[in-house]
Every structure is written in structure tokens, then in C-alpha cells.
C-alpha positions in Angstrom: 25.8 94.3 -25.0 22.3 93.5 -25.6 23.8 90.3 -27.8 26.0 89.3 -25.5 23.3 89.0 -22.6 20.8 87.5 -24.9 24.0 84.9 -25.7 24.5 84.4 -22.3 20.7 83.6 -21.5 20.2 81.3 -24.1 23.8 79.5 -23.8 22.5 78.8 -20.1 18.8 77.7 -20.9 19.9 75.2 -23.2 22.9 74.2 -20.5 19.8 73.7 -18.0 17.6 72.2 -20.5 15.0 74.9 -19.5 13.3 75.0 -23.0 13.5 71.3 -24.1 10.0 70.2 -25.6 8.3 72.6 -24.2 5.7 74.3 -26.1 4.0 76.8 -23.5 5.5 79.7 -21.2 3.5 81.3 -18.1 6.0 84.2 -17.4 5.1 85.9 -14.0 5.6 89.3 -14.7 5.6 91.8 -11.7 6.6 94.6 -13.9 10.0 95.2 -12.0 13.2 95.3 -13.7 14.2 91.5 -13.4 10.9 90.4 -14.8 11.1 93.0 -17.7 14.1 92.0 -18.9 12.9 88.0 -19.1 9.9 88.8 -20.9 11.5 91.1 -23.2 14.5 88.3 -23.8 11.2 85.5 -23.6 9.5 87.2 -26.5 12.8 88.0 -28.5 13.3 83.9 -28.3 9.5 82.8 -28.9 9.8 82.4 -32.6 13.1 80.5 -32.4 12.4 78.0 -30.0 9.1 78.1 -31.2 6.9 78.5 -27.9 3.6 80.3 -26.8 4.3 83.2 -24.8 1.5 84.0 -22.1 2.2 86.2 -18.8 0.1 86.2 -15.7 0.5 89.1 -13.8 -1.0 89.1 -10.0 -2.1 92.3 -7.9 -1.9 92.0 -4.4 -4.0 93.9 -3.0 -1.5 95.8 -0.9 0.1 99.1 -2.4 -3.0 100.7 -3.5 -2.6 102.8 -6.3 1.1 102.0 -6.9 -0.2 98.6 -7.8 -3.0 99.6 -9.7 -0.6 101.3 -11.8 2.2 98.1 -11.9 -0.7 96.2 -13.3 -1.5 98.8 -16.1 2.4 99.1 -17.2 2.5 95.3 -17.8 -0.7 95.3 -19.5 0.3 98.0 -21.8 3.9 96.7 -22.7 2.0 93.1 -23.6 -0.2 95.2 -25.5 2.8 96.7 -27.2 4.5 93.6 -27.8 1.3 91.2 -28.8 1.6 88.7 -26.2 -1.1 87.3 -24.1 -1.8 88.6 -20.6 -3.6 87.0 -17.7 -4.5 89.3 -15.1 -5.3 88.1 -11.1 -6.4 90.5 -7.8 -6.6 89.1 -4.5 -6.4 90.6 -0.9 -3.0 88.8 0.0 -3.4 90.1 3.7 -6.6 88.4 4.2 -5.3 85.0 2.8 -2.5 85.4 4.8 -4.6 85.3 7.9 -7.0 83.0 6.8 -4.0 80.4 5.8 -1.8 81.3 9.3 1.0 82.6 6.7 3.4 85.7 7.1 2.0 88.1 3.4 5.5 86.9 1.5 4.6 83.1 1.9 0.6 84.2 1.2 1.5 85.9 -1.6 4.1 83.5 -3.2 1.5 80.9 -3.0 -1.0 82.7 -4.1 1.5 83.8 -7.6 2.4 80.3 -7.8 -1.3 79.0 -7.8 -2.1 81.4 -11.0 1.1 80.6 -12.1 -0.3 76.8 -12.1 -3.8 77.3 -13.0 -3.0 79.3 -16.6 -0.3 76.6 -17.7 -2.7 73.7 -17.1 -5.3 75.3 -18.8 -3.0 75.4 -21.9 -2.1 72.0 -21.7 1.2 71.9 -19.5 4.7 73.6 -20.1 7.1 75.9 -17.8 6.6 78.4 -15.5 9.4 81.2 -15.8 10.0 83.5 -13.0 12.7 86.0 -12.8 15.7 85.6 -10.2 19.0 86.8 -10.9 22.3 85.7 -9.8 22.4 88.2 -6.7 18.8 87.1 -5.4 20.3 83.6 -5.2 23.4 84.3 -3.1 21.0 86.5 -0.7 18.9 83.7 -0.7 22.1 81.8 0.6 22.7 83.8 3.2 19.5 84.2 4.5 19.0 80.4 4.9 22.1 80.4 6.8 21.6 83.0 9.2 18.0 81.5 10.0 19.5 77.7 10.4 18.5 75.4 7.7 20.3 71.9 6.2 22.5 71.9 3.3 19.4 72.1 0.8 19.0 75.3 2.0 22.1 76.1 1.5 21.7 75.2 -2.8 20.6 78.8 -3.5 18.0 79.3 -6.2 18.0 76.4 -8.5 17.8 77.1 -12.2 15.0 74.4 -12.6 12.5 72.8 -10.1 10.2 70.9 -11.7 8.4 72.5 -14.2 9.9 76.3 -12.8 12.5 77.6 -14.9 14.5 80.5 -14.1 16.0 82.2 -17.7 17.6 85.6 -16.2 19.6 83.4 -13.1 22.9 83.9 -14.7 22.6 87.9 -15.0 23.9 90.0 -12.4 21.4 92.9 -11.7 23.9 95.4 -13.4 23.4 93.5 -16.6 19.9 93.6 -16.1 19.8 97.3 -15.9 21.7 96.9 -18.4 19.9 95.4 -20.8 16.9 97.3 -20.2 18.5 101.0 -20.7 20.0 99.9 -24.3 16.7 98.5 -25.2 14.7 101.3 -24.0 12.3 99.4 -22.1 10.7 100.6 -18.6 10.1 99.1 -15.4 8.2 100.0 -12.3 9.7 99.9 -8.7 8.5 98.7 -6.1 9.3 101.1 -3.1 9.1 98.7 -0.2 11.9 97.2 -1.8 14.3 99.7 -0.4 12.8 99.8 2.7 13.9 97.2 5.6 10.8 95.6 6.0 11.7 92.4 6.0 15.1 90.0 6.2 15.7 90.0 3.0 15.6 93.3 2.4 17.8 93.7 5.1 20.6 91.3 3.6 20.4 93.0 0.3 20.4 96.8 1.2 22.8 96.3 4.0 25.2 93.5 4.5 25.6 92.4 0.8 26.8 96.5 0.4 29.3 95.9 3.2 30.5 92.7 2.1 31.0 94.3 -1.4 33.1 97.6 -0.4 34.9 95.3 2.8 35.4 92.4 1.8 35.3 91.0 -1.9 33.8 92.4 -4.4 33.0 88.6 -6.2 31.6 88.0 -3.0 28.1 86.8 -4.8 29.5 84.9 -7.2 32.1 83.2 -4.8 28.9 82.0 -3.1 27.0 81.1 -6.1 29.6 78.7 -6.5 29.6 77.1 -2.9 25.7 76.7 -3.5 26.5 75.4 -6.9 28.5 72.6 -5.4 26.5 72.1 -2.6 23.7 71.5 -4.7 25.7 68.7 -6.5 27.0 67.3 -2.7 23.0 67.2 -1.8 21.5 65.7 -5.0 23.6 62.9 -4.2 23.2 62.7 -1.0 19.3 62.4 -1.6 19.8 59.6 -3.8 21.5 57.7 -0.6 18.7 59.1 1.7 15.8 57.6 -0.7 17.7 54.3 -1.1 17.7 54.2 3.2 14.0 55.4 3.2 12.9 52.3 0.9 14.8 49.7 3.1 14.3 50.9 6.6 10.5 52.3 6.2 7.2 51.1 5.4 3.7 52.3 5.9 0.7 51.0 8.0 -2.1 52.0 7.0 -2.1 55.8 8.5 1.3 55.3 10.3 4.8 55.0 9.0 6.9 52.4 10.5 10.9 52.7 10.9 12.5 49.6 11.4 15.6 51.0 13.8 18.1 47.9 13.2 17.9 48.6 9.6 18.3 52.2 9.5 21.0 52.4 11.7 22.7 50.5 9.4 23.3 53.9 7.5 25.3 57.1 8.4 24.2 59.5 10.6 23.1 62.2 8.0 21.2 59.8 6.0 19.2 58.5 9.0 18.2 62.6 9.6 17.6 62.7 5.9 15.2 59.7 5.8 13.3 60.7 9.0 12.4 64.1 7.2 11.0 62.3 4.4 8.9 60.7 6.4 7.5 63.8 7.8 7.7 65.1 4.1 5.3 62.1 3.6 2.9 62.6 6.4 2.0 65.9 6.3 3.3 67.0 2.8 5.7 70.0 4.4 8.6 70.5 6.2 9.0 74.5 6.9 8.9 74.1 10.8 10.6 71.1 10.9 14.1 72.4 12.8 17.3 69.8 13.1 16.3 70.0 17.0 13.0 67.8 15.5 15.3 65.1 14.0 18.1 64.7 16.7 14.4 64.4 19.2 14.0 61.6 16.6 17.5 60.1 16.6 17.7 59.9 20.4 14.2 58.1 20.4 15.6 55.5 18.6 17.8 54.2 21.6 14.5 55.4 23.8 12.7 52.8 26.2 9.6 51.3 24.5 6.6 53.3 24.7 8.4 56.8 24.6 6.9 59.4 22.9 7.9 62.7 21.3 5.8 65.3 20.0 6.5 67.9 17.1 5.0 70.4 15.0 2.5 69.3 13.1 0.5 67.5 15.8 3.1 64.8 14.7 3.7 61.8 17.4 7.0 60.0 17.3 7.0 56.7 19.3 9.4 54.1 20.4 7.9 50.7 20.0 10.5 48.0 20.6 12.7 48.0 17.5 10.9 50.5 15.3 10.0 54.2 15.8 6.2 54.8 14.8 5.2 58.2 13.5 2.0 59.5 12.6 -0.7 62.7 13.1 -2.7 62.8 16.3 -5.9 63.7 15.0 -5.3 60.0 12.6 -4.2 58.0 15.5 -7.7 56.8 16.9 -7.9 53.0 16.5 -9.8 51.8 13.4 -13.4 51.0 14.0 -13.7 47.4 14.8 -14.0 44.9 10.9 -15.8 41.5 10.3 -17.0 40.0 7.2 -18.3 36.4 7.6 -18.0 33.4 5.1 -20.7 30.7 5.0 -18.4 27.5 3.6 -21.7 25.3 3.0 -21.7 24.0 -0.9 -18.9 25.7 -1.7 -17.1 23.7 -4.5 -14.4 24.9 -6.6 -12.6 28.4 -6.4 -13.6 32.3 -5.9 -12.2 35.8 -5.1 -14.3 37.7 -2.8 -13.3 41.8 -2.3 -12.8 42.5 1.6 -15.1 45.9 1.9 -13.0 48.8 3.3 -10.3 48.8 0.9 -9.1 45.8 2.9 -7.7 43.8 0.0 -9.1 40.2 -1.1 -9.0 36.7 -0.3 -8.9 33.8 -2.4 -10.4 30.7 -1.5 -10.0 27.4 -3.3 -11.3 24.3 -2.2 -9.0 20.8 -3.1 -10.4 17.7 -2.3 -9.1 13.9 -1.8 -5.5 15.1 -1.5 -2.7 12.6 -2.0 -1.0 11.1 0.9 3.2 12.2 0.9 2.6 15.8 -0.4 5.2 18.4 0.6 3.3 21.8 0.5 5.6 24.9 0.4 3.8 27.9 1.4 3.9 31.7 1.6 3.1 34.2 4.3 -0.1 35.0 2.7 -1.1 32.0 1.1 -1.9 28.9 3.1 -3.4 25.6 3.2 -5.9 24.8 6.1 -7.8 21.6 7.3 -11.3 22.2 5.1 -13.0 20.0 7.8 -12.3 22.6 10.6 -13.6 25.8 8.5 -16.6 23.6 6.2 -19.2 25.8 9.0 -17.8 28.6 8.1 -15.6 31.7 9.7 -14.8 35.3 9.6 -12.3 37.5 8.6 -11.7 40.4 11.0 -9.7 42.6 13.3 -8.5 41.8 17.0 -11.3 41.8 19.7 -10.3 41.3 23.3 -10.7 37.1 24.0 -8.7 35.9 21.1 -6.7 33.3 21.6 -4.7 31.1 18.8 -3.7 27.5 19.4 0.0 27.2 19.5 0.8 23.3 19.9 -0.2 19.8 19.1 -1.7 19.5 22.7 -4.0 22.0 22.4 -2.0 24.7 24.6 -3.4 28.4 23.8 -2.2 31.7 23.6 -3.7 35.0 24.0 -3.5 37.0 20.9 -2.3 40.1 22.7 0.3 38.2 24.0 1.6 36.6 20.9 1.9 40.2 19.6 3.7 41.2 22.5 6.2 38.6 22.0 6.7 39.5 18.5 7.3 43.2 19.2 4.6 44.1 17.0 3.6 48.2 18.1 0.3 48.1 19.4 -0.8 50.6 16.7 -0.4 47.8 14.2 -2.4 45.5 16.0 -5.2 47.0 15.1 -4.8 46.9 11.5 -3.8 42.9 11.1 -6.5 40.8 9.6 -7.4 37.4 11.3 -9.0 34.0 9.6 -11.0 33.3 12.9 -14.3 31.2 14.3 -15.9 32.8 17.3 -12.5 33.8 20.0 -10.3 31.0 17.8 -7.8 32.3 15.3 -6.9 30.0 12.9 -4.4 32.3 11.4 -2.8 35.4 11.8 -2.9 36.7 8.1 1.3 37.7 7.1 2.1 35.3 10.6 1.3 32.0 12.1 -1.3 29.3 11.5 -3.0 27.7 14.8 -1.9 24.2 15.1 -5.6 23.5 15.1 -6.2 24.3 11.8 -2.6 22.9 9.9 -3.2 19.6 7.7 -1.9 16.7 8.4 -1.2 13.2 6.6 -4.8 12.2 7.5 -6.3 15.6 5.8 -8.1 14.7 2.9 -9.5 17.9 2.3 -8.0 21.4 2.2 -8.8 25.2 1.9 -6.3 27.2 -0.1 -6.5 30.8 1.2 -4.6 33.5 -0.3 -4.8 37.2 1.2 -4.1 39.9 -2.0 -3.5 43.1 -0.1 -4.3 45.3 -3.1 -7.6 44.4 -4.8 -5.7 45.2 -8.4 -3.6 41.8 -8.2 -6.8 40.0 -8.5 -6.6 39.3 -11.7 -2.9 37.5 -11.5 -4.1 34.6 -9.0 -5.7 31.9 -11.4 -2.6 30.7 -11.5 -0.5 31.1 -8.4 3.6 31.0 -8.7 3.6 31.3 -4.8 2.1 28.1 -4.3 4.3 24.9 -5.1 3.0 21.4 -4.9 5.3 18.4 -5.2 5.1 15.2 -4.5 7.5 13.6 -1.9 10.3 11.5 -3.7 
């Protein structure tokens, strides 16, 4: 028997890929019977595959001398077996309260953390924790009975990123199993039996009634429905991060949802991409419910200006065809920008860094131009009348008074205005840089030049301005593919 499980372990870690290239282990070792049984099979494989072997083993604070003792049993049997130990004590009740987290979720991030800390310090590898086939269709359930998506609905996964789960495929009868023909102990945890929380509950209860009444595969039945599911939502994730990249982009400290172009996808995906938007903003999504989303999904067909707000202190707002989310403490307009350029003597081309992680501009000077040129420009390069900028001019945010020149008669617009015509939210007003002398804009950097400022056949001299929105393109502009200058034929 003990072959055969070994087989069966190692015929699924190579399946999964769990031990490719990998030349360090962190096993977290509680010193119950699931862990047991991977460290035991873990050191049994070392040699072979040709890892290092190290087990952290964290004491939470919480059973008191049942604990004390878990932590001693572990210690001894790495003792036993020569492999290295890492031992950790915290107060998991405290942290629990000091991080507003229930003890499980304190002291799963607390494992995790150690988990983390030991493999970097050995320079990188997997992190093996001990599941077994059984824990994952609980896990099932439980997701289920609380409401969650389909990626709750996955189970455990074998892999998640550098995580690796080597026992997974053992049912806890072949664990026990395994552990009686080898003669190796294992300490038990008594809260386990006890109903203390849901899990519990779903293993000492309903999976027994499920078992005798129902099916007896029932667990593995449902292993296979998460199996698939998990196959139905990678793929579904793909589609998701394909809609994200074409229907969002970010603003500074707000992401912006174009709605024309995200509707263009199905239902589902449109949920999936708002959620990883919220993934984005604040890094989580554990009280994120699907009555968040569908808040989101109406807001879309919303009047302009309509706001929603969800957990997080995360604001959701309608702004004529895009939905604007972002954090509340963030939203506060940026403080007001200006930098000012003195254009006397200037001869010949430079690059000057906007402070503020603002970008750069580049500003090149061409004098005597040919009559019959045909200029093809971009929306952030463009060519202005030198003779109208030669004083000098700024380059800042909005200020109330702007106004930008919009025809050859000298008619003007108010800046707020022209945004308001072009829908943009007023949230990324604030953020768009302006070419501008005193209340005059000259141009609307990514938009419109005034009319007071565009060459002519009579200009004979021109400023070539190019805005480089990341300060790491700089040096790429000596020679600029996204300005084209032919003659007329």
C-alpha cells in the first residue's frame, strides 16, 4: 500500500508539474495527519528529485499546552528524520483583531507569511501545504452554500502560483493509511471535531449524511464538477482579460470603463471584467458579492452623474459613456500644476522632465520652413506658430478662466465647456495637461490645437512639441517615426 500511494503522489506531482525546476520546499507542517504524511512522502522523494527539504511550523497562540506540545512532536520527527525546521509563535487572536479578520483568515495569513518569508530567504521555490481530496470537495460545498461565482466553485487547486499541494489526490482513508503501515504519529487537533465553525460543520455532518444517504463517491463526483469547472473558468478568464484590456484604462488614480465597448461583450464577461477592476484598485475581492456587480451593470444604463457606493469605500460613477471607479479617500482633485518655459534664445532641440511624474515634453525649434509643406501630425505631437509662443508659456492643469480659440475669427470657448461637449468625466479634467499663455490654451495635450496657435502658409517659423507620457521613452525621440514631413506634389 505504501507504494502504491507514494505512486500515486508522484504520478500526480509530475501530472501538475509541482516539482519542475524547483530546487527548494517550505512544507507547512501542523503536525496533523495530512501534513505528516506529505512530509514523510516529501522526504522519501528529496533525493530523487533532488530538492532541499525545510518545514516551517507556526504556533498559534491559541490551544495552550496542546500546542506547545504539536510544536515539540514536529520538532522531534524533523529531528528524527534530519530535515531542517523553522519554528514561528504569534498571538493569532490579537492579529485577528488588530487586522479586522475572523482567527481562520488571521491565522492563514499569518502561515502563509512564514511560509513566504523562509522560501525567499532560500532563494525562491514551492510552498507545499497539505489538502486532501475530501478537504477540496468541502471546500466546494462550502463556497456554495455561502454564494460565490464559479471560481469558487474550482475547489482546491493543485497549484497556485508557487503553492503546491502533493497529498490532493489521497482520500483521508489513504492517508491514515499510509501513516499506520509506516508507523509514523500525528497529533490531533480537538477543535477539529467540534462544530466551531462551517467547515467543521460540513465535514462532521453533512458530508457523513451525504455518504450513508446518498452516494458514497459523492466527494469524488464533486471533485470532478470542480475539476471541470475549473477548466470552464480558466477560459473564461482568458475572455474576461481580453474585455478588460479593450474596454478599460486607467487615469491616473481612477479606472475608466468605456461602456460602448464593453457592452460589446457577454453578460458574464462584463461582471468578470468589472471585478478585476476592483481586483486592481484595492488588491481584494472577499466582500465583493454579485449584488456589487449587477449595482455596476445597471449603472451602466444610469443617468450621468449617478453614483454607487460599495465596500471598500469604492465609488462607482456614471459619467456619460463610461463608468468611473475609484477609492474615496483617493478621489480629492490633484493639487493644482504649472511649470513655465522661457522661449528666449532657444535654438535647436531639448527634452525637459515635467516634475511630478508628469511625463516630458519635447521641444524642437525649425526655422525658415518651406512654403507647400503637408505636416501629418499625432495626438501628442504637434506643430505650433513659434512666433505666438517665442515669449514663452506654461504647461499646466485646468484653472477656472480658460478659454481655447476655436475658429479663424477669433471665436472662444470656455475650456469647461469644451470638455463638456466631449463627455470627458470631470474627474479626468483635472488630470489633462494644457500648452497655455496666461487664460489662453493653445492646446489641449491628447486633443485640439487653438486656431490661434496652428501654422499657416505664411508661418516661417515652428515649434515641434511632443508630450512623452512616460519619462522612460525619452530616449526613443531623436528621431521621431510619428512625425512625417513631405513635401506637397
Amino acid at each position: 500500500m505504501t507504494h502504491t500511494i507514494e505512486k500515486t503522489v508522484e504520478n500526480y506531482m509530475e501530472a501538475c508539474h509541482m516539482l519542475d525546476g524547483v530546487q527548494n520546499i517550505v512544507a507547512g507542517v501542523s503536525g496533523g495527519p495530512d501534513s505528516m504524511c506529505m512530509l514523510h512522502i516529501l522526504y522519501r522523494f528529496r533525493e530523487r528529485y533532488r530538492y532541499r527539504l525545510t518545514v516551517v511550523h507556526v504556533h498559534h497562540g491559541i490551544r495552550g499546552q496542546a500546542a506547545d506540545e504539536d510544536m515539540e512532536y514536529v520538532k522531534q520527527c524533523c529531528g528524527k528524520w534530519g530535515i531542517e525546521i523553522r519554528l514561528f509563535c504569534y498571538k493569532v487572536e490579537e492579529q485577528a483583531i488588530k487586522w479586522h479578520m475572523s482567527t481562520e483568515e488571521a491565522g492563514r495569513k499569518l502561515r502563509y507569511d512564514c511560509f513566504s518569508e523562509v522560501l525567499e530567504n532560500l532563494g525562491g521555490g514551492k510552498i507545499a501545504v497539505a489538502h486532501n481530496s475530501e478537504d477540496s470537495s468541502e471546500t466546494f460545498l462550502l463556497n456554495l452554500f455561502r454564494g460565490t461565482g464559479i471560481a469558487g466553485l474550482t475547489g482546491i487547486r493543485p497549484v497556485r502560483q508557487n503553492v503546491i499541494r502533493p497529498v490532493l489526490c489521497l482520500k483521508r482513508a489513504q492517508i491514515q493509511e499510509y501513516l499506520r503501515e509506516n508507523g509514523i504519529d500525528y497529533r490531533t487537533d480537538a477543535t477539529n471535531s467540534e462544530d466551531l465553525y462551517t467547515r467543521n460543520k460540513i465535514r462532521n455532518r453533512v458530508m457523513p449524511y451525504i455518504y450513508e444517504t446518498i452516494n458514497a463517491k459523492a466527494s469524488e463526483h464533486i471533485n470532478q464538477t470542480a475539476h471541470a469547472l475549473d477548466e470552464i473558468c480558466e477560459y473564461m478568464e482568458k475572455q474576461a482579460d481580453m474585455a478588460y484590456q479593450i474596454s478599460v484604462c486607467q487615469r491616473q488614480e481612477f479606472y475608466v470603463v468605456d461602456i460602448a465597448k464593453i457592452m460589446q461583450y457577454d453578460r458574464v464577461l462584463q461582471k468578470m471584467a468589472y471585478r478585476k477592476v476592483i481586483l486592481a484598485l484595492v488588491g481584494k475581492l472577499k466582500d465583493i458579492t454579485s449584488v456589487h456587480v449587477d449595482m455596476i451593470m445597471e449603472l451602466m444604463t444610469g443617468e450621468t452623474g449617478k453614483k454607487i457606493c460599495l465596500p471598500y469605500h469604492i465609488i462607482c460613477e456614471k459619467q456619460y459613456d463610461k463608468v468611473l471607479i475609484y477609492r474615496f479617500q483617493k478621489c480629492e482633485p490633484p493639487a493644482f500644476f504649472c511649470v513655465e518655459y522661457d522661449m528666449k534664445g532657444f535654438e535647436g532641440e531639448k527634452i525637459e522632465v515635467l516634475p511630478a511624474q508628469k511625463g516630458a515634453i519635447r521641444i524642437k525649434l525649425v526655422k525658415n520652413v518651406r512654403r507647400n509643406m503637408k505636416i501629418q501630425e499625432k495626438m501628442y505631437t504637434k506643430w505650433l506658430n513659434y512666433d505666438i509662443l517665442k515669449n514663452g508659456f506654461q504647461i499646466r492643469t485646468r484653472r477656472p478662466g480658460d478659454y481655447i480659440v476655436i475658429n479663424r475669427q477669433g471665436g472662444k470657448k470656455k475650456l469647461k465647456d469644451y470638455f463638456i461637449n466631449l463627455k470627458i468625466p470631470r474627474e479626468e479634467r483635472e488630470h489633462i495637461l494644457l500648452l497655455a499663455k496666461g487664460s489662453e490654451i493653445f492646446w489641449i495635450i491628447g486633443y485640439r490645437v487653438s486656431e490661434d496657435c496652428r501654422i499657416s502658409e505664411n508661418t516661417e517659423n515652428i515649434l515641434e512639441i511632443e508630450y512623452l507620457e512616460r519619462t522612460e521613452d525619452i530616449g526613443h525621440t531623436t528621431e521621431n517615426p510619428n512625425v512625417l514631413i513631405s513635401e506637397e506634389v
